[in-house]
C-alpha positions, 0 to 999 in steps of 0.5 A: 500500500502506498503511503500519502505524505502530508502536505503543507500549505501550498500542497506540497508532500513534506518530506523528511531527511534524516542525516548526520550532523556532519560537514558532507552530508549538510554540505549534500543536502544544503540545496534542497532543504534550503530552496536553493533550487525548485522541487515541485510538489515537494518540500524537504526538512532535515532531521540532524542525528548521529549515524548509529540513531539513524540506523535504528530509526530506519528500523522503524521505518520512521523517516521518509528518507535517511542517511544509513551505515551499510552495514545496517542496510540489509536489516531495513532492506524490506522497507528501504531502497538504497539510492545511487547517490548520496555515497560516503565511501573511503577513496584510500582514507576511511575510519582510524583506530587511533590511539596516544603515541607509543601504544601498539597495535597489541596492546590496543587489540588486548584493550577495550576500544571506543566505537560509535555504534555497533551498527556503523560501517567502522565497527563492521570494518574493524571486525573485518580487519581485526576479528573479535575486540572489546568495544564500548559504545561512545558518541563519536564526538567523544571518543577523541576526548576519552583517549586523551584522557586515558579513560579508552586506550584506542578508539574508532575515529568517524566524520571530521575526527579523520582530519582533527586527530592529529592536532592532539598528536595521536597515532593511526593504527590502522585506516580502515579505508587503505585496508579494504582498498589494499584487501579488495581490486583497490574498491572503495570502501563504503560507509553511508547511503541514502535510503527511501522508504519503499511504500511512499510508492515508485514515482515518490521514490525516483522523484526524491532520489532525483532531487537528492542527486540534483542537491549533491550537484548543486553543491559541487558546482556551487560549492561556497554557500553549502561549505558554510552550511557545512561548517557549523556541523564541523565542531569547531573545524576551520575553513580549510578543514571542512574543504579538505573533509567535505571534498573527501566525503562529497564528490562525483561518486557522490552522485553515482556509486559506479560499478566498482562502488555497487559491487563493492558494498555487495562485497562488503555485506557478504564479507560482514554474513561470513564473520556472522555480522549481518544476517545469513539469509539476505541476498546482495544481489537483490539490491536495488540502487534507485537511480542507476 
């Protein structure tokens, strides 16, 4: 059965966006949350929240639309198709286990390690990596903090930390990025997507995944007043931080996966039912990338 969105004023169906507060996605959907540009019979609002509430949202299947791990996608695969745009993956540089100067990587893997969510694309790709750990859950904003301050040993570091870590002079045990790179034909690695709920029907479907193509477009031709949008979900980060960070997280596989991306997230989700991570019975093949 296909859902009716609500409408506002003006009729049109009022669409909700859930994304991290972070610099690339503020910066992807900067355009049309803003009006930046027309989007006829629709009207887009953004939810801001941290990736791993997301992920559980989407269980729900509260949002009409949300950024999502990966990792989490074949649990709401039923009731969510995964956009061709709308990407963060790892192009050689993804999440880091970090840690102060002078530990090991055998003292951090006997340790209890920081992570942001069990249900992250990080968390999948450090059990990838290195097996079973330890790990408590910590905001990711947090986890930098908790190292300095000796409460974690190592941490898993996500969003602008990947830039910001070396101004508290930490080391990097591990990239999670170089790692699938160097352990698949040099693919991406990937992180979030962009879903849409399925029962807001076909068209809804196609419409919404092509006004999000045409915002992520938006920004990179017009690109100033999204990265000062962007800025104010960078905690504190400078201009040119939240550049570097935004162009790593925001580009043209962005707006589409490619067939090294698509086959790159299957390749991800059989890796993770292998080490018992997602569950058996999902086929990848059955993924449908609306929009491609």
């Amino acid at each position: 059965m296909v859902v009716e969105l609500p409408l506002d004023e003006d009729g049109n169906k009022i669409v909700r966006i859930g994304h991290s507060p972070d610099p690339d996605d503020a910066f992807m959907f900067h355009a049309m949350t803003t009006g930046a540009f027309p989007t006829p019979g629709y009207t887009f609002v953004h939810e801001l929240q941290d990736i791993e509430t997301l992920n559980h949202r989407a269980m729900n299947q509260d949002l009409e639309v949300s950024a999502v791990s990966i990792h989490a996608y074949p649990e709401i695969a039923e009731h969510y198709a995964l956009m061709n745009c709308g990407a963060s993956m790892g192009e050689g540089y993804g999440p880091m286990i970090v840690c102060k100067q002078g530990v090991t990587e055998e003292a951090a893997r006997a340790a209890t390690i920081a992570v942001p969510g069990l249900k992250t694309s990080a968390y999948l790709g450090l059990r990838l990596a290195w097996g079973d750990c330890t790990v408590e859950v910590v905001p990711f904003d947090e986890i930098i903090p908790r190292i300095l301050d000796d409460t974690y040993l190592s941490g898993l570091i996500i969003h602008e930390g990947q830039l910001t870590y070396v101004d508290h002079d930490l080391d990097v045990l591990i990239d999670l990025g170089k790692w699938w790179n160097a352990s698949t034909d040099n693919w991406p690695m990937p992180l979030g997507g962009n879903v849409v709920r399925r029962d807001l029907g076909e068209q809804v479907m196609q419409d919404i995944t092509r006004y999000t193509k045409m915002s992520i477009e938006h920004a990179i031709n017009s690109p100033d007043d999204a990265l000062e949008f962007a800025k104010a979900w960078g905690r504190g980060i400078d201009d040119d931080t939240n550049k570097e960070f935004v162009g790593m997280y925001v580009n043209d596989r962005t707006i589409d996966y490619r067939d090294e991306g698509r086959a790159s997230i299957r390749k991800f989700i059989n890796d993770g039912q292998a080490i018992g991570m997602i569950r058996p019975d999902f086929d990848v093949q059955t993924i449908d990338f609306i929009g491609a």
